[in-house]
ChimeraX commands (.cxc) that place a marker at each C-alpha (Angstrom):
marker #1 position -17.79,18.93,30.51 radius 0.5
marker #1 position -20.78,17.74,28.37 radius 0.5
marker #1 position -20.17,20.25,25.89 radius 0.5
marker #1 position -16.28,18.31,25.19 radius 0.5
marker #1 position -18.21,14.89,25.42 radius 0.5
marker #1 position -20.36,16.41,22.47 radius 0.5
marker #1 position -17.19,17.46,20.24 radius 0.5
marker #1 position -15.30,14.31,21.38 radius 0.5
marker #1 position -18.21,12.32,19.98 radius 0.5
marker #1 position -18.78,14.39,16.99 radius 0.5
marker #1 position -14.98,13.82,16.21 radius 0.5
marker #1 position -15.18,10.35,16.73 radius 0.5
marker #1 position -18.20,9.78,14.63 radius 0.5
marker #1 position -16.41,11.75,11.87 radius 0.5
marker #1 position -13.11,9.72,12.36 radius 0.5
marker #1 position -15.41,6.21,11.63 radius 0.5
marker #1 position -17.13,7.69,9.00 radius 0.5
marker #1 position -14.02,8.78,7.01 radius 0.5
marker #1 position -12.59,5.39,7.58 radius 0.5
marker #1 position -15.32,3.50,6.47 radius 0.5
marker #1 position -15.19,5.85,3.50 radius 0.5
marker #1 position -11.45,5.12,2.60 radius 0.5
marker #1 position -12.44,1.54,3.24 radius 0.5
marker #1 position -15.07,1.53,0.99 radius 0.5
marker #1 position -13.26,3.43,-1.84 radius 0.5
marker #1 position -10.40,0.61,-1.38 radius 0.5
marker #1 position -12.81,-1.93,-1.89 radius 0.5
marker #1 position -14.19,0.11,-5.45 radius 0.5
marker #1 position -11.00,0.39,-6.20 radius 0.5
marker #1 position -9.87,-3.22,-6.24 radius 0.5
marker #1 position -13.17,-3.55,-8.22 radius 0.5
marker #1 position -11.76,-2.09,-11.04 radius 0.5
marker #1 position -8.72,-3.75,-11.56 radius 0.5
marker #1 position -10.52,-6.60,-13.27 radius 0.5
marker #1 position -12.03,-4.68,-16.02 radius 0.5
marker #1 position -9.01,-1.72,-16.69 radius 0.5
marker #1 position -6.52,-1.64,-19.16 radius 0.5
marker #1 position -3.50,-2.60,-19.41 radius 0.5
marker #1 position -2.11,1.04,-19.20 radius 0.5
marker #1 position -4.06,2.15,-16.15 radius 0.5
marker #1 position -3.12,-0.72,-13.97 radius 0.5
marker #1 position 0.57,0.37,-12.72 radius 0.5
marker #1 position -1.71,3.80,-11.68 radius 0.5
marker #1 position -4.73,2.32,-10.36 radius 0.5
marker #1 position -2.53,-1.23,-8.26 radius 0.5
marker #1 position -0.11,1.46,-6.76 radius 0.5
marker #1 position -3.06,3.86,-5.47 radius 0.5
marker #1 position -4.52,0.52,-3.79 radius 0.5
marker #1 position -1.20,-0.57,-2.40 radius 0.5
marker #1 position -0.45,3.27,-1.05 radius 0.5
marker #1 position -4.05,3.08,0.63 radius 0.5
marker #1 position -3.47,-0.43,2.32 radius 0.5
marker #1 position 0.04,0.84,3.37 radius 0.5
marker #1 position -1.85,3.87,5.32 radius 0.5
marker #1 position -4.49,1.73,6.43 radius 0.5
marker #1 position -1.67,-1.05,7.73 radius 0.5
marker #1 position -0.28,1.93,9.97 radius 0.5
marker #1 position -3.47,2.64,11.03 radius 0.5
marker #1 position -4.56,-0.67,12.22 radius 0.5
marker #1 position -0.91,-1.73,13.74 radius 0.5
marker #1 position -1.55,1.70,16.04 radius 0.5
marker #1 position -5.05,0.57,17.28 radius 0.5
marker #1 position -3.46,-3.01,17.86 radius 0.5
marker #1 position -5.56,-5.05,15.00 radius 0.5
marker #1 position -2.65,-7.02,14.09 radius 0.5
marker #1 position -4.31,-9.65,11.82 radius 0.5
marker #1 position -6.32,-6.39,9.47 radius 0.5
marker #1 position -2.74,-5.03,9.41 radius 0.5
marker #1 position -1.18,-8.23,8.14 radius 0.5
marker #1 position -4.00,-8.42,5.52 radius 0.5
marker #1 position -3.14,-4.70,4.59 radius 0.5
marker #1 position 0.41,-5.61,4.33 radius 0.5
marker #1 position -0.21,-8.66,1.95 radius 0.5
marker #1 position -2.42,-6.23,-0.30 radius 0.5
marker #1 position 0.21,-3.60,-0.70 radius 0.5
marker #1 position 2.92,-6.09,-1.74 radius 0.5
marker #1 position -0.13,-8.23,-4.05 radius 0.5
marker #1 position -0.96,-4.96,-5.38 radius 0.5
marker #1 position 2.38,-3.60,-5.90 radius 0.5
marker #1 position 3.19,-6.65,-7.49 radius 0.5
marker #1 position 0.31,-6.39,-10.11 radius 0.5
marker #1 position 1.40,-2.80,-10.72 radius 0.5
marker #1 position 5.17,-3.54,-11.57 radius 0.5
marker #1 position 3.47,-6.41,-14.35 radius 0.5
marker #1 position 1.48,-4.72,-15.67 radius 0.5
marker #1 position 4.27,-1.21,-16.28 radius 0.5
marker #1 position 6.81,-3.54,-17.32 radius 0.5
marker #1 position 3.99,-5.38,-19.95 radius 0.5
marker #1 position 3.04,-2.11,-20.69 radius 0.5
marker #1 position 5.77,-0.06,-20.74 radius 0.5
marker #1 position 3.73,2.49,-19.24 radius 0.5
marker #1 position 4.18,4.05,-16.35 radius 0.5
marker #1 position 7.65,2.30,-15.32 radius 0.5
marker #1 position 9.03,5.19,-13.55 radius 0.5
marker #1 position 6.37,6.23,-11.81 radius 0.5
marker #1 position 5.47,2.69,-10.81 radius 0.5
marker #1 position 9.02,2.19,-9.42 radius 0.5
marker #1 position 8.65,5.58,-7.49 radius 0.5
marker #1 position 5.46,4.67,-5.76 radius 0.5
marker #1 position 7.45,1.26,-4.55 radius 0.5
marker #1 position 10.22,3.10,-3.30 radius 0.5
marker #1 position 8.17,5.64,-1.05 radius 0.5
marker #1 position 5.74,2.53,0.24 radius 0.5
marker #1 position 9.29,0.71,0.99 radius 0.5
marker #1 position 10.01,3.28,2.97 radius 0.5
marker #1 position 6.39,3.83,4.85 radius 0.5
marker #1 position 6.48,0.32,5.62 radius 0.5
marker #1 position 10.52,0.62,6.81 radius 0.5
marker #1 position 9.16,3.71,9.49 radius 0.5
marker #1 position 6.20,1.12,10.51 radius 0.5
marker #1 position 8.32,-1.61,11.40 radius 0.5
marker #1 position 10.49,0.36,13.59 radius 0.5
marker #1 position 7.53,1.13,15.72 radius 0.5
marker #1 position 6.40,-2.55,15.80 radius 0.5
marker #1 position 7.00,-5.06,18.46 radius 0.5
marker #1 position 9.63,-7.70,16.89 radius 0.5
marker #1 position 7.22,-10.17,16.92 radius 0.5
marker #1 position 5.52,-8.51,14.19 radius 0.5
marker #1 position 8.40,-7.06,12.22 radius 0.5
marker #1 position 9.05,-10.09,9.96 radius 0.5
marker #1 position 6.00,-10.16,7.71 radius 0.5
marker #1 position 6.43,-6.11,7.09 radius 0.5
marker #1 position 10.12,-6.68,6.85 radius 0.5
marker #1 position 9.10,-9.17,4.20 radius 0.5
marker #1 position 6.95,-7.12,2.53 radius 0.5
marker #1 position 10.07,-4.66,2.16 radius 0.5
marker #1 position 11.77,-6.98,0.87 radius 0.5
marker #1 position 9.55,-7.73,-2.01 radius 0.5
marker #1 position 9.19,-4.58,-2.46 radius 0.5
marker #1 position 12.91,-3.71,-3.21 radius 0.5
marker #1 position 12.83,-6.70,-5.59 radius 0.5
marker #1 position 10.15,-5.47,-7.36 radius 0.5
marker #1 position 11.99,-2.15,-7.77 radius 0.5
marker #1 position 15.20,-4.08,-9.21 radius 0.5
marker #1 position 12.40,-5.49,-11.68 radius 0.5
marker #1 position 11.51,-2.17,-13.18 radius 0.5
marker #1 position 15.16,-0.36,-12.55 radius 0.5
marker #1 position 15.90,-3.46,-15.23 radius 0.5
marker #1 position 12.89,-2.75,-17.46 radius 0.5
marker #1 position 13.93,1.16,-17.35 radius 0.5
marker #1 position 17.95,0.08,-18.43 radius 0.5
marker #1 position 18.45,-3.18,-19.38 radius 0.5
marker #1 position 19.85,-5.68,-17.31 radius 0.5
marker #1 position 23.99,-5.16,-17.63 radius 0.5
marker #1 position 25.80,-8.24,-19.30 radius 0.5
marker #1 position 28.07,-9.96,-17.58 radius 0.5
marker link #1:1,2 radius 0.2
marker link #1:2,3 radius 0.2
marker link #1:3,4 radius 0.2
marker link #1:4,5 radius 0.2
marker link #1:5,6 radius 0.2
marker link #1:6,7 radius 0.2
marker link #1:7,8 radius 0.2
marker link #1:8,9 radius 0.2
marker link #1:9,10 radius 0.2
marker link #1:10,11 radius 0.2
marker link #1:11,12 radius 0.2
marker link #1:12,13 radius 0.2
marker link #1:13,14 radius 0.2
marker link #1:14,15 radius 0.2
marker link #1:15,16 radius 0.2
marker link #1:16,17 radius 0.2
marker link #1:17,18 radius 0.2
marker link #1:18,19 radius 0.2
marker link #1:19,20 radius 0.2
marker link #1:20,21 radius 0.2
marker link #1:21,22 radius 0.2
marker link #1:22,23 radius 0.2
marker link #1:23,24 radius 0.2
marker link #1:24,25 radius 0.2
marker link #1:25,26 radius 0.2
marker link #1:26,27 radius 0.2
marker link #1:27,28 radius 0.2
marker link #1:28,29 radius 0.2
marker link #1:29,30 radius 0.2
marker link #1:30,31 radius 0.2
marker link #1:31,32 radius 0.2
marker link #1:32,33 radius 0.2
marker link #1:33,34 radius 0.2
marker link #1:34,35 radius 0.2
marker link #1:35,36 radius 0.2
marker link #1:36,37 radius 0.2
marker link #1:37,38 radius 0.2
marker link #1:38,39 radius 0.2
marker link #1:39,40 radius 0.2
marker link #1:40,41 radius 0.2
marker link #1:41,42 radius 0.2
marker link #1:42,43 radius 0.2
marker link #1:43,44 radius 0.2
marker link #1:44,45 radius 0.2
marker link #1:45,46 radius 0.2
marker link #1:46,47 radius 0.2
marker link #1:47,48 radius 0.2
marker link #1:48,49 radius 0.2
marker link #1:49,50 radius 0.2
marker link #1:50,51 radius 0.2
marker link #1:51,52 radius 0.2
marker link #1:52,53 radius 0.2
marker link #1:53,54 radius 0.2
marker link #1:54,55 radius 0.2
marker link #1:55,56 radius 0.2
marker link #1:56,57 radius 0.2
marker link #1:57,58 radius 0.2
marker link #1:58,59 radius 0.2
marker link #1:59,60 radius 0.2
marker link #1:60,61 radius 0.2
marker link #1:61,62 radius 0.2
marker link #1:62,63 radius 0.2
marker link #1:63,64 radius 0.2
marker link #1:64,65 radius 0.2
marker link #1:65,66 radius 0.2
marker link #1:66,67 radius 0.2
marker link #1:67,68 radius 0.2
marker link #1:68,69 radius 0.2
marker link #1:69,70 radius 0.2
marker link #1:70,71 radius 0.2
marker link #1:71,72 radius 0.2
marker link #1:72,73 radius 0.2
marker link #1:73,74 radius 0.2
marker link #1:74,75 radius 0.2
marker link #1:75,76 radius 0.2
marker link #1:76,77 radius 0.2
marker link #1:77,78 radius 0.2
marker link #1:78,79 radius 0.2
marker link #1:79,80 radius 0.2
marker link #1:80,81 radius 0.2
marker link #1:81,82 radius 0.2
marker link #1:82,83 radius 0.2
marker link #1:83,84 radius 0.2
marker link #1:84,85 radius 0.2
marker link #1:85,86 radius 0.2
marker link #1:86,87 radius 0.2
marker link #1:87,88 radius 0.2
marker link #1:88,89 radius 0.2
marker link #1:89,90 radius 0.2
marker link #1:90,91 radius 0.2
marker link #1:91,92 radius 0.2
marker link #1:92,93 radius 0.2
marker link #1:93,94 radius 0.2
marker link #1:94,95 radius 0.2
marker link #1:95,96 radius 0.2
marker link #1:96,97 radius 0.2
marker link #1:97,98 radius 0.2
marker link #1:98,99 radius 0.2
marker link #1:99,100 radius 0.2
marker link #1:100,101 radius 0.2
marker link #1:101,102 radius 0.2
marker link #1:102,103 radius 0.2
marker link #1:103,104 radius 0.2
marker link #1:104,105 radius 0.2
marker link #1:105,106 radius 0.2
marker link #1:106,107 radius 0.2
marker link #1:107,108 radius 0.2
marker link #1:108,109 radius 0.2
marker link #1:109,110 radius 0.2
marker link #1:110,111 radius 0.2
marker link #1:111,112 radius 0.2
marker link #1:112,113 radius 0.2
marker link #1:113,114 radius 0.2
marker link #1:114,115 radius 0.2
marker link #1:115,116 radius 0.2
marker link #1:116,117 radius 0.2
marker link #1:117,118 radius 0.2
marker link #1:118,119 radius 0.2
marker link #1:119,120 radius 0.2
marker link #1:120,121 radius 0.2
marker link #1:121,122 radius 0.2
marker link #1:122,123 radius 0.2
marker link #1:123,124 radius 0.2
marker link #1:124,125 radius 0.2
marker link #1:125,126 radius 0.2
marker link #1:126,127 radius 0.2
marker link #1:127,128 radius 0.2
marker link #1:128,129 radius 0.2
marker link #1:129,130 radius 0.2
marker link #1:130,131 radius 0.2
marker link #1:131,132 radius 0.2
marker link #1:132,133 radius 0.2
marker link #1:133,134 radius 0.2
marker link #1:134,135 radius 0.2
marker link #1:135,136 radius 0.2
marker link #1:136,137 radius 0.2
marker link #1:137,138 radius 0.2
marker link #1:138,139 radius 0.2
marker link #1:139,140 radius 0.2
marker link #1:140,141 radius 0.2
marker link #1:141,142 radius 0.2
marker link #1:142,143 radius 0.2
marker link #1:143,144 radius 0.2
marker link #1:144,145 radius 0.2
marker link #1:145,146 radius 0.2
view
């Protein structure tokens, strides 16, 4: 028995340290966003956005509602600074509009697992998320005259 206590502990310590890690590198991340280039923001926003969308999951599961919430608002803030700067750009569009889709779709598998009380602000965040996408599917082919 104190041998598993040992490895359970070992695990856990591990498990903290790696989050604080990812938490940390987050955090550098979003530190470099004021002084990149144009070019390298689409990249850099949507590797921010895709972190807080893991880290969102993470915290719904271990019941830290309000962290999650602020996780959610970072992936669509972030998101949102990635589609400006592709379509200001013109860098990166595709890719940009990718990323979106597949964090759409992380966050659409989260909500189902959420109580309903705590669907709407993720459901939201889908939302602007899909908008977003109709943003760069325009800057890829031109919006259609009517």
């Amino acid at each position: 028995m104190g041998r598993s206590v040992i490895i359970f502990a070992a695990l856990l310590s591990t498990t903290s340290a790696t989050f604080a890690w990812k938490e940390t590198d987050v955090e550098q991340l979003k530190g470099r966003v004021q002084s990149a280039r144009v070019e390298e923001l689409p990249s850099l926003c949507t590797q921010i956005a895709r972190k807080q969308a893991e880290a969102a999951d993470n915290f719904y599961k271990e019941g830290k509602e309000n962290e999650a919430r602020a996780a959610v608002d970072d992936v669509v803030n972030y998101s949102d600074k990635a589609r400006d700067a592709a379509i200001r750009s013109g860098k990166k569009v595709k890719d940009t509009e990718i990323a979106l889709r597949k964090m759409a779709e992380k966050l659409r598998n989260l909500k189902r697992t959420l109580a309903f009380e705590d669907q709407a602000p993720v459901q939201s965040a889908i939302d602007r998320l899909e908008q977003m996408r109709t943003d760069l599917f325009d800057r890829m082919f031109g919006k259609k005259q009517k």
